[in-house]
C-alpha positions in Angstrom: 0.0 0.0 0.0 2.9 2.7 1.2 4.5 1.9 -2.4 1.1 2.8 -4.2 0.4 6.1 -2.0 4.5 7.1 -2.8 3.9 6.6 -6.9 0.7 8.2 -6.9 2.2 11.4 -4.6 4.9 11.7 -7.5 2.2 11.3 -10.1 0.3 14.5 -8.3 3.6 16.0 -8.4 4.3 15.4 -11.9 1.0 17.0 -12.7 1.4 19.9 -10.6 4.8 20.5 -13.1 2.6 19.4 -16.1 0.0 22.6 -15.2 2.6 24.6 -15.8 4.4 24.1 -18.7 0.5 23.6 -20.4 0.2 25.9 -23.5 -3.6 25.6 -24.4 -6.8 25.4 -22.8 -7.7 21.6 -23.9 -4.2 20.1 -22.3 -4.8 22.7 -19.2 -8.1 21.2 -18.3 -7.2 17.8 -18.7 -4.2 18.2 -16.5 -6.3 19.9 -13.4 -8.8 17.4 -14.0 -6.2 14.2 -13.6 -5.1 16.4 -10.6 -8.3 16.4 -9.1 -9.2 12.7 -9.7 -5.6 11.8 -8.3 -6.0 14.2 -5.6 -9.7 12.5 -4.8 -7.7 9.0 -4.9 -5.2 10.3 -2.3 -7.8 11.3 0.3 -9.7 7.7 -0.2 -6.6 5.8 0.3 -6.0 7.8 3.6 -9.0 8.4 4.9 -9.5 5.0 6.9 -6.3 4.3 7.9 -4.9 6.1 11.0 -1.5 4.1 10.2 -1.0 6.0 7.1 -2.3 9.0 8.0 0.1 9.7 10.6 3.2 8.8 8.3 1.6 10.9 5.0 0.2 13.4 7.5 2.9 16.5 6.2 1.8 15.6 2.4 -1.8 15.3 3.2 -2.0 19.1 4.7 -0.2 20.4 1.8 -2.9 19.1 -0.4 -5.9 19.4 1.5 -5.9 22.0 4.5 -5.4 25.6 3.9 -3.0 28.7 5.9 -4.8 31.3 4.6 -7.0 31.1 2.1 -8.0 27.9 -0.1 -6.5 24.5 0.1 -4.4 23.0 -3.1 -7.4 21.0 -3.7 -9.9 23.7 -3.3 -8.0 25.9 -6.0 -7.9 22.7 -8.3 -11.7 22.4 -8.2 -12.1 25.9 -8.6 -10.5 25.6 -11.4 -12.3 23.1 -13.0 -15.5 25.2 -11.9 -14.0 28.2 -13.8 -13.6 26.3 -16.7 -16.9 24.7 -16.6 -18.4 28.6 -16.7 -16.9 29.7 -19.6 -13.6 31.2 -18.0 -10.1 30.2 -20.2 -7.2 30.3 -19.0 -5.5 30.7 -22.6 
């Protein structure tokens, strides 16, 4: 299980690089849209297991609690709101 959790947390990472090297609206939606499915994967995996909550606990926050402001996940579904509305990023 810990070796499924690591290769999908360097998938999300690889994505979060992918989003910004994107250079039309068609490969920028598809990209926040594997992030959020990925992203929605990550939280399922964790979300029963105290075990693996406490050693993924640093990664988790990053992606899912905010500071100030929204979360990583909250701006990624945002975006895909956005999007949904009419609002291009290109």
């Amino acid at each position: 299980m810990d070796k499924q959790i690591d290769k999908l947390i360097d998938h999300i990472r690889d994505l979060e690089n992918r989003l910004g090297e994107v250079d039309n609206n068609l490969r920028y939606i598809k990209v926040v849209q594997a992030l959020k499915y990925s992203l929605d994967k990550l939280d399922d995996m964790l979300k029963d297991n105290q075990e693996l909550q406490r050693e993924y606990q640093a990664t988790y926050h990053s992606y899912f609690y905010t500071g100030c402001g929204f979360s990583f996940y909250n701006r990624v579904c945002n975006s895909i709101l956005d999007y949904k509305y009419g609002n291009k990023p290109f």
